[in-house]
Backbone as a printed PyTorch tensor [residue, N CA C, xyz], in Angstrom:
tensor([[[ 79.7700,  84.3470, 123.5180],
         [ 80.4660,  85.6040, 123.7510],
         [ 80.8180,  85.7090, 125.2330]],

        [[ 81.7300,  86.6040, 125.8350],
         [ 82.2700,  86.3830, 126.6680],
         [ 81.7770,  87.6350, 127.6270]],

        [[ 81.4220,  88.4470, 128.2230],
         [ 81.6600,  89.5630, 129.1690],
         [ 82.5110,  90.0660, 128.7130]],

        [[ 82.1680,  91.6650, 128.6100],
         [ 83.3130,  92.0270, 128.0690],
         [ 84.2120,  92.7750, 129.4720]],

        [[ 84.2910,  92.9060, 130.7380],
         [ 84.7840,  92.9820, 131.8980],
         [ 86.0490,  91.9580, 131.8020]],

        [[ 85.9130,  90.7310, 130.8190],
         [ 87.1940,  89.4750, 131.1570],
         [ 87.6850,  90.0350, 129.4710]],

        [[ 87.5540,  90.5830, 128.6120],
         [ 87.8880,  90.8480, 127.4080],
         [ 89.2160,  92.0550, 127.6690]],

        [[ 88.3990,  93.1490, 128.3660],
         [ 88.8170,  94.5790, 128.0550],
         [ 90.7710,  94.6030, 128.4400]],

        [[ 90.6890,  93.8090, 129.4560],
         [ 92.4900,  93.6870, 129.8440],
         [ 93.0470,  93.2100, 128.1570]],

        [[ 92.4180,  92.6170, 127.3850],
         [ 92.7100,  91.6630, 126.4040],
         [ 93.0170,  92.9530, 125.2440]],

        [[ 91.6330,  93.6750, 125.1260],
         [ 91.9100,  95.0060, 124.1300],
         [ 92.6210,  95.4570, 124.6560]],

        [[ 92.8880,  96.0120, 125.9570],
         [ 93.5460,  97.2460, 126.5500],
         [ 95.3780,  96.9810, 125.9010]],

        [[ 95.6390,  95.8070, 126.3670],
         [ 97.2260,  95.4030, 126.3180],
         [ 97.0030,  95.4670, 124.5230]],

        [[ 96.4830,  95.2140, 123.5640],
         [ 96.7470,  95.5070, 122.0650],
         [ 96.4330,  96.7490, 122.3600]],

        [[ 96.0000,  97.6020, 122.3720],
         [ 95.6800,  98.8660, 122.2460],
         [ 96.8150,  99.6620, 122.6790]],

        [[ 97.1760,  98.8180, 123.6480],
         [ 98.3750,  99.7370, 124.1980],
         [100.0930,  99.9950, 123.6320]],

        [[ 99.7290,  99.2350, 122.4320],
         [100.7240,  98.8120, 121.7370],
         [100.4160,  99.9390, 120.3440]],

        [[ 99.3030, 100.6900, 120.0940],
         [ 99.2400, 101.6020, 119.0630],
         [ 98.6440, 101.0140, 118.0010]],

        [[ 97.9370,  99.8480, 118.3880],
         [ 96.8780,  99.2850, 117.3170],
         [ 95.3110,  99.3770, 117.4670]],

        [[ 94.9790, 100.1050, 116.4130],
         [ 93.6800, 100.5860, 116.5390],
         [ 92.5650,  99.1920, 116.6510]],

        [[ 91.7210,  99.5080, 117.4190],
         [ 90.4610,  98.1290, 117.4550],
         [ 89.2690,  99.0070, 116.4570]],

        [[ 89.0980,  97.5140, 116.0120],
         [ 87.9390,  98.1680, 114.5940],
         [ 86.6620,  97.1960, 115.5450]],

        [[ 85.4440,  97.3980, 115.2610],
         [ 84.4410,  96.7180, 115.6700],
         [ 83.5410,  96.4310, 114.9610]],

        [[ 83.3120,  97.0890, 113.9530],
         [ 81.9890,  96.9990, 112.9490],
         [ 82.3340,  96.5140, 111.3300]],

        [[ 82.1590,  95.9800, 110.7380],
         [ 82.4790,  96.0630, 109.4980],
         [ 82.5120,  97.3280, 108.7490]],

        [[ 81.7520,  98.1300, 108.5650],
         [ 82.0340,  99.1780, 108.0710],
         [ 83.2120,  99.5040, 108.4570]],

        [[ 83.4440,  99.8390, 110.3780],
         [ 84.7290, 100.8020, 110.5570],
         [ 85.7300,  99.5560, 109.7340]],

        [[ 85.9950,  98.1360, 109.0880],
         [ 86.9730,  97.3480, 108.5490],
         [ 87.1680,  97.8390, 107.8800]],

        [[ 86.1370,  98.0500, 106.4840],
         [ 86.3720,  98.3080, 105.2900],
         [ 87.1690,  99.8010, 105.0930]],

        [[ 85.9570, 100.9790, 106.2480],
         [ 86.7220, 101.7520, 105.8600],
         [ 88.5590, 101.9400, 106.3260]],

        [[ 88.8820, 101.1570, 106.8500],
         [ 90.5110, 101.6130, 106.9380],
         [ 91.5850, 100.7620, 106.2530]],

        [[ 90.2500,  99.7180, 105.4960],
         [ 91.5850,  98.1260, 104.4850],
         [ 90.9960,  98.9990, 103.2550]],

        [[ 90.1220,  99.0250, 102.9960],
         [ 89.7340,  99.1490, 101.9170],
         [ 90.6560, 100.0800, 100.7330]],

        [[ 90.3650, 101.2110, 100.7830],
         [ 91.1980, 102.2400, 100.2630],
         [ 92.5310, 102.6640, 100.9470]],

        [[ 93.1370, 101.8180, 101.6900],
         [ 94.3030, 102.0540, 102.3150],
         [ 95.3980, 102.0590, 100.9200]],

        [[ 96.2810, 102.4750, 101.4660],
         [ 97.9700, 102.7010, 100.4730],
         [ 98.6710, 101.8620, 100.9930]],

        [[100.1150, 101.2560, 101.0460],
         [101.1860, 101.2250, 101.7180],
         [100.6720,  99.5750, 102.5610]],

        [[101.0810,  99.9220, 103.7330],
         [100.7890,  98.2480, 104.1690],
         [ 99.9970,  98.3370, 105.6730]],

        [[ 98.8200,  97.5300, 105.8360],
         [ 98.2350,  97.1190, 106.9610],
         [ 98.3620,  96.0000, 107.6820]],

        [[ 98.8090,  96.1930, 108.5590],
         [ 98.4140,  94.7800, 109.7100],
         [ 97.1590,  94.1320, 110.5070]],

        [[ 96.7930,  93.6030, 110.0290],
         [ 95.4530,  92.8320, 111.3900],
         [ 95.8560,  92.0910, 112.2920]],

        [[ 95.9970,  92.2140, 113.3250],
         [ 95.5800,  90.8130, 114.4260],
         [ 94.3980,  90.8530, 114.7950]],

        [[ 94.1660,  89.4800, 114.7190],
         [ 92.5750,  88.7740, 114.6480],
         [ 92.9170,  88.3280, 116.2550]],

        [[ 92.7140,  89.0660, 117.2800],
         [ 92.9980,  88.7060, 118.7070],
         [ 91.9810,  87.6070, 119.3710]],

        [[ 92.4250,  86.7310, 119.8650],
         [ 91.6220,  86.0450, 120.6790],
         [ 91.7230,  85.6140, 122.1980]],

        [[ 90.7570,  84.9310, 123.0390],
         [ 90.8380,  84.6890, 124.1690],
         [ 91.4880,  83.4350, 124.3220]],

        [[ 92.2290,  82.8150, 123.4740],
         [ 92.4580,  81.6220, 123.8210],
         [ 94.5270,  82.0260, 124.3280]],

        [[ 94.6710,  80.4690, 124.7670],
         [ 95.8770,  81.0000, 125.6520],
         [ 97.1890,  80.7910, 124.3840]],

        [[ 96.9830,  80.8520, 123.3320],
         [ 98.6880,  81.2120, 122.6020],
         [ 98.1040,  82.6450, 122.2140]],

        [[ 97.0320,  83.2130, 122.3990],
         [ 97.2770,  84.6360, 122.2680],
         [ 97.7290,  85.4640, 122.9920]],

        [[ 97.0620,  85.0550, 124.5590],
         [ 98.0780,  85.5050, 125.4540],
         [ 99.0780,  85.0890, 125.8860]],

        [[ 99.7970,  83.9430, 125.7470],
         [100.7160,  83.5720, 125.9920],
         [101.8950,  83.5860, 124.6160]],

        [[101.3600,  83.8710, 123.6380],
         [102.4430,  83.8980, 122.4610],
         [102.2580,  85.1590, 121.0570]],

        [[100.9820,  84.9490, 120.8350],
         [100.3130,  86.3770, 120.2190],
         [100.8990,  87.9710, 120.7310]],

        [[100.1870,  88.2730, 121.7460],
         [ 99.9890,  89.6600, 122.0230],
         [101.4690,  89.7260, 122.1540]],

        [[102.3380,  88.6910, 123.5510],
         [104.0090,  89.1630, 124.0320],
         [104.5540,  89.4450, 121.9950]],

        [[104.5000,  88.7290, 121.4110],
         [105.2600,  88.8120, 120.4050],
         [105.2100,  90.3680, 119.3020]],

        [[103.9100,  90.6760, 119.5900],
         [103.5530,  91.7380, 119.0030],
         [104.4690,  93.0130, 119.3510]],

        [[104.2900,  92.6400, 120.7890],
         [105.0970,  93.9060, 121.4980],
         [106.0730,  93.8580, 121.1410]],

        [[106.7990,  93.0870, 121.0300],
         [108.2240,  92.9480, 120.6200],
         [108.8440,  93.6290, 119.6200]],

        [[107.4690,  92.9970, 118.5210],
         [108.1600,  93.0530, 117.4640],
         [107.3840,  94.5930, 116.5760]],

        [[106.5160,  94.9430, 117.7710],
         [106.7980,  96.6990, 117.4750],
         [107.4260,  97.5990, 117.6380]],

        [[108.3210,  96.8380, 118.7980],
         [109.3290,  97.7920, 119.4830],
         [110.6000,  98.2470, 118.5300]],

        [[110.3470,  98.5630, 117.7020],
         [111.4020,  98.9190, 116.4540],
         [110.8790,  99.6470, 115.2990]],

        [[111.8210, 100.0450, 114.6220],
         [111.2310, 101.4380, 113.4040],
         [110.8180, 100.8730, 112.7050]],

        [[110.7370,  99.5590, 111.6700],
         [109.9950,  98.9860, 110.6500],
         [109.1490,  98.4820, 110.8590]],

        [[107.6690,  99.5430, 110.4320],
         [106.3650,  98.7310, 111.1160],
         [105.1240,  99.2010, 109.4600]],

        [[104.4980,  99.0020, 109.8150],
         [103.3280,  98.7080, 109.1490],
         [102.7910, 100.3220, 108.9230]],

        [[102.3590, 100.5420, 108.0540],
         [101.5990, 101.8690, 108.0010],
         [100.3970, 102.2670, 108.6920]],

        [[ 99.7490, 100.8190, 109.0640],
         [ 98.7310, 101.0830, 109.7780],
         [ 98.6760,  99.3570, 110.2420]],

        [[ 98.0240, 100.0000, 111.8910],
         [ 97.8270,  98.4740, 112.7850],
         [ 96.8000,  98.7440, 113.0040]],

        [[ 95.9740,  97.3420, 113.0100],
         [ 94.4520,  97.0070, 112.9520],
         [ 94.2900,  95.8310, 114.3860]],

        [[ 93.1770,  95.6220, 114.5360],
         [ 92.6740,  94.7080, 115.4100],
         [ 91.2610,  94.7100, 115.4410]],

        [[ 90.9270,  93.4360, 115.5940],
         [ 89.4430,  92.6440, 115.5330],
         [ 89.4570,  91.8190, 116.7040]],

        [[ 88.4340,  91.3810, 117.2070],
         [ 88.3100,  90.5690, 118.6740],
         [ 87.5730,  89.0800, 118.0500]],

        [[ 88.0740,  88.3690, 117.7560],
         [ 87.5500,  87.0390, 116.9120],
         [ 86.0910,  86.6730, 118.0530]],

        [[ 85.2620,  86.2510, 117.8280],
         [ 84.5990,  85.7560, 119.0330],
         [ 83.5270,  86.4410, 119.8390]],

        [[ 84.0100,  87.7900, 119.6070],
         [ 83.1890,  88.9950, 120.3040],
         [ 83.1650,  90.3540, 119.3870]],

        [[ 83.5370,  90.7400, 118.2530],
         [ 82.7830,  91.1100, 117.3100],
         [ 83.1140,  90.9640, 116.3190]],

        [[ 81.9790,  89.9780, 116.1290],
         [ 81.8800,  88.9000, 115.0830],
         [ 81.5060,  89.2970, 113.3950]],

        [[ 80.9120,  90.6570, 113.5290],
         [ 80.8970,  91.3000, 112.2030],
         [ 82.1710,  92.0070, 112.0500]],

        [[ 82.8550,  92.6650, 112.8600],
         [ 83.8180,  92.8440, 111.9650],
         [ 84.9080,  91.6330, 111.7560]],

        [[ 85.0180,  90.6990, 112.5720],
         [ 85.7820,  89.7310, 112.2620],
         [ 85.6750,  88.9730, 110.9290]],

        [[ 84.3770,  88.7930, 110.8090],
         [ 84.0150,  88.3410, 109.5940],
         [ 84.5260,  89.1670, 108.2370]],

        [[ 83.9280,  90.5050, 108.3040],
         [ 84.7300,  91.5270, 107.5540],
         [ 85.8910,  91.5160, 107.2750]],

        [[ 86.7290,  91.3840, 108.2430],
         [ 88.0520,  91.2310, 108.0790],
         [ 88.6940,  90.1590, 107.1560]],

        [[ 88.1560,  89.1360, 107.6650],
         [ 88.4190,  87.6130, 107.1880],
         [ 88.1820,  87.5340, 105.4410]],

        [[ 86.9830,  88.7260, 105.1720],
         [ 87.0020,  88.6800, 103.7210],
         [ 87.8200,  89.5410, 103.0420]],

        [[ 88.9190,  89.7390, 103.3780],
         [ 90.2300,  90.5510, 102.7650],
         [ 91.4060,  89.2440, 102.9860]],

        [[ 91.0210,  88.1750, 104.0160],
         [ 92.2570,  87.0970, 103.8280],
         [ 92.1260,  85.9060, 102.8700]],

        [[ 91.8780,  85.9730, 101.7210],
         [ 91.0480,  85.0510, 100.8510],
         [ 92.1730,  84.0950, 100.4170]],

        [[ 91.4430,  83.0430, 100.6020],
         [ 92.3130,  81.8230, 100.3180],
         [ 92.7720,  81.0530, 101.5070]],

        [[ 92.3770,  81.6840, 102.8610],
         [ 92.7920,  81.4310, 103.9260],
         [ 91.7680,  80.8450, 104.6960]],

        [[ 91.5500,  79.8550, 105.4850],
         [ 90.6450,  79.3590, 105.9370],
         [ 90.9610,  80.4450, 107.9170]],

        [[ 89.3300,  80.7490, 108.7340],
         [ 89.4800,  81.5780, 109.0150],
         [ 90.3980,  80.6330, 110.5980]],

        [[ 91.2010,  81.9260, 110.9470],
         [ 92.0840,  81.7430, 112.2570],
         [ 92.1170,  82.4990, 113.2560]],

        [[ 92.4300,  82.2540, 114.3070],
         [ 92.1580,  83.2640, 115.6770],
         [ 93.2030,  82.1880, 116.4640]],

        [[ 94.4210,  83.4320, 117.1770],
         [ 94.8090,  84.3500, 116.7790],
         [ 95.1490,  84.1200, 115.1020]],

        [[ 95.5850,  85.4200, 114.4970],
         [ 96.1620,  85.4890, 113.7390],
         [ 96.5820,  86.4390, 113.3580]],

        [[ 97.7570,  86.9520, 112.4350],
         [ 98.1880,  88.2580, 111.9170],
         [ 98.7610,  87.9520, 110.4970]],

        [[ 97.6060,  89.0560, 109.8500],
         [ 97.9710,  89.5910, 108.5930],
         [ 98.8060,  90.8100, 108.2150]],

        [[ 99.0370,  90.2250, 106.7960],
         [ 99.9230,  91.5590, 106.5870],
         [ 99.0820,  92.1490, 104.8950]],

        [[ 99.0060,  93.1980, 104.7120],
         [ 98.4290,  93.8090, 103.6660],
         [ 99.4120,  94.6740, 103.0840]],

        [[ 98.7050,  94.8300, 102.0300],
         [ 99.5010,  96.0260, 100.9490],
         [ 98.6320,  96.0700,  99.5430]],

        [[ 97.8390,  97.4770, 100.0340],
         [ 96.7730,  97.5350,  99.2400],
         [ 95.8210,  96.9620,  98.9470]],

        [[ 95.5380,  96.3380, 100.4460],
         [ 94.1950,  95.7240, 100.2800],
         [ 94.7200,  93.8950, 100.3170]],

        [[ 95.9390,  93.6690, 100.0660],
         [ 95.9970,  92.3810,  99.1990],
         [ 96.5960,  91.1160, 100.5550]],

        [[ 96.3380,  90.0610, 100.9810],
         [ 97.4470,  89.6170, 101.8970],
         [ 98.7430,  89.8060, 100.7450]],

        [[ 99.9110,  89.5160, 101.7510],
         [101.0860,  89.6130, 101.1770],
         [102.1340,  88.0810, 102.1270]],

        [[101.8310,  88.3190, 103.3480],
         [102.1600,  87.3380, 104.5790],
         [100.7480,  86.8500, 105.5970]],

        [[100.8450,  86.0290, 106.2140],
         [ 99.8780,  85.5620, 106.5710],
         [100.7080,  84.6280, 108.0610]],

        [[100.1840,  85.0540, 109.1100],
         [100.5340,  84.0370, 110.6480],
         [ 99.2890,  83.6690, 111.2180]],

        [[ 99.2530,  82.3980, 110.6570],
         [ 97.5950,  81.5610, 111.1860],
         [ 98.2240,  80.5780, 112.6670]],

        [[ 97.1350,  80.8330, 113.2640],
         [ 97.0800,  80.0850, 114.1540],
         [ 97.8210,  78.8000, 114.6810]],

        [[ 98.1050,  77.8830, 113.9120],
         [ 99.1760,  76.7940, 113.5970],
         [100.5420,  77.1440, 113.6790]],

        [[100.7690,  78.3110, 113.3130],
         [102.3810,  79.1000, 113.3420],
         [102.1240,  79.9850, 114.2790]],

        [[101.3730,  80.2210, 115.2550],
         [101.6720,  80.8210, 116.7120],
         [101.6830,  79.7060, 117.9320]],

        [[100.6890,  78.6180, 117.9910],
         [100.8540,  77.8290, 118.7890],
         [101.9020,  76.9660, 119.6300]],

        [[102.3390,  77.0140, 120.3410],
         [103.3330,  75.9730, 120.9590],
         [104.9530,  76.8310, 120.5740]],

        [[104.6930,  78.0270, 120.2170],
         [105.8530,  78.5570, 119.5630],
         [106.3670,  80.2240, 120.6370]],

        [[107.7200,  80.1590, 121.0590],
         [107.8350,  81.2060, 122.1020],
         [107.3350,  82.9510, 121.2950]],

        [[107.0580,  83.9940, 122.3130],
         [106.5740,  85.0810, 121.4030],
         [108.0650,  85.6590, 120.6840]],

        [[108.9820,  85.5190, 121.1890],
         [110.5640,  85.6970, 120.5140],
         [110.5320,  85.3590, 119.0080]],

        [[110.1390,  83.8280, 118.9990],
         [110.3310,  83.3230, 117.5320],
         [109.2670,  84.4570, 116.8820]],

        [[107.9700,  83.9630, 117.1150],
         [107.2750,  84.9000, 116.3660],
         [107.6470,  86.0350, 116.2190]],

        [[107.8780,  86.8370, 116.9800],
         [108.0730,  88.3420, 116.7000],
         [109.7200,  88.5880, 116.0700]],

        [[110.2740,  87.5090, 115.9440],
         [111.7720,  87.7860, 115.2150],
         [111.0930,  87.7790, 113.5790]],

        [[109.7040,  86.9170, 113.1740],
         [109.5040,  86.4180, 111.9850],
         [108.8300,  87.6680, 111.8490]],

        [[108.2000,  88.2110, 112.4550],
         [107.1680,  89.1980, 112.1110],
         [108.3150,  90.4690, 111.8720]],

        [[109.1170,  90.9190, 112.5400],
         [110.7200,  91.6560, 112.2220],
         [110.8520,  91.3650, 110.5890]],

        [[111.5910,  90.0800, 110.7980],
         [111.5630,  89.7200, 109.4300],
         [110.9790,  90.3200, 107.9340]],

        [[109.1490,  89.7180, 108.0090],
         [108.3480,  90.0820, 107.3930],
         [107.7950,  91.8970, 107.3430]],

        [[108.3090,  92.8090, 108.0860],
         [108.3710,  93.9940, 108.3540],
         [109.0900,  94.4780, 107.6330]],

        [[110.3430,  94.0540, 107.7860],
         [111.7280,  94.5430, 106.7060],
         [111.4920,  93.9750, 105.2730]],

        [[110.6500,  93.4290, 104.9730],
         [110.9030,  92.5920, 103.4580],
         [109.3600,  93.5990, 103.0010]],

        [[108.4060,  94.0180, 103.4470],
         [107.4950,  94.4260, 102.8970],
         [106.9950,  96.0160, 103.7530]],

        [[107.6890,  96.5730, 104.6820],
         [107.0230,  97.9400, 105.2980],
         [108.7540,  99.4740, 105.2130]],

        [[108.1050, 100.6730, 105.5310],
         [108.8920, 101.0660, 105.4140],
         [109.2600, 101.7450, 107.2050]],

        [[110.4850, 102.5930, 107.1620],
         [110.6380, 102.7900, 108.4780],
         [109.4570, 103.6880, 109.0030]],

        [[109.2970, 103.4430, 110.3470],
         [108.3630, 104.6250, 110.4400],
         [108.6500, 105.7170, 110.7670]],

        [[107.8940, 107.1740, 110.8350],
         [108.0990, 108.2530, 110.8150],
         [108.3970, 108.7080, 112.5440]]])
């Protein structure tokens, strides 16, 4: 685990984007669990395509009306129960950091593992995550 003094710039910039940080398993369940409509996770990490391709892309690709009903975040690495938690709503998926899910009712629907953020500019990603926004969320309010 890391200090969380070298972390908090890491939450702060997702956070600042209007995505809630979950920490505990419980707080997971309670906001996937009985959710409606569609959730997002990013499974944030310290490694460098999160900051270098993860987080920029996010921003991006929030910066527009078709978003998710609800945005989530977990800190892969540093809390490790809810990460884990999380990870048991991506089934079938072997686990990834970064990564971003997409939900709808609990269910994946889209899935951006680690392998499809790497080596890849945050533009591309966040044009795909656009993409995947318009095919499964509605505008927001």
């Amino acid at each position: 685990m890391y200090p969380e003094e070298l972390l908090q710039p890491m939450r702060n910039e997702v956070a600042s984007l209007g995505i809630k940080e979950v920490k505990t398993a419980a707080a997971v369940d309670e906001e996937i669990k009985n959710s409606t409509g569609t959730v997002f996770v990013f499974v944030n990490s310290v490694c460098g395509c999160s900051a270098g391709s993860a987080r920029p892309a996010l921003k991006l690709a929030l910066n527009q009306p078709i978003r998710p009903d609800k945005l989530l975040t977990v800190f892969a690495g540093q809390d490790v129960e809810a990460t884990i938690q999380a990870r048991k709503y991506f089934t079938g998926f072997p686990p990834s950091s970064p990564s971003m899910w997409l939900l709808r009712d609990g269910k994946v629907v889209h899935a951006v593992e680690r392998r499809q953020i790497e080596g890849r500019p945050p533009q591309m990603i966040a044009d795909h995550l656009i993409e995947t926004f318009k095919e499964y969320c509605e505008v927001a309010a």
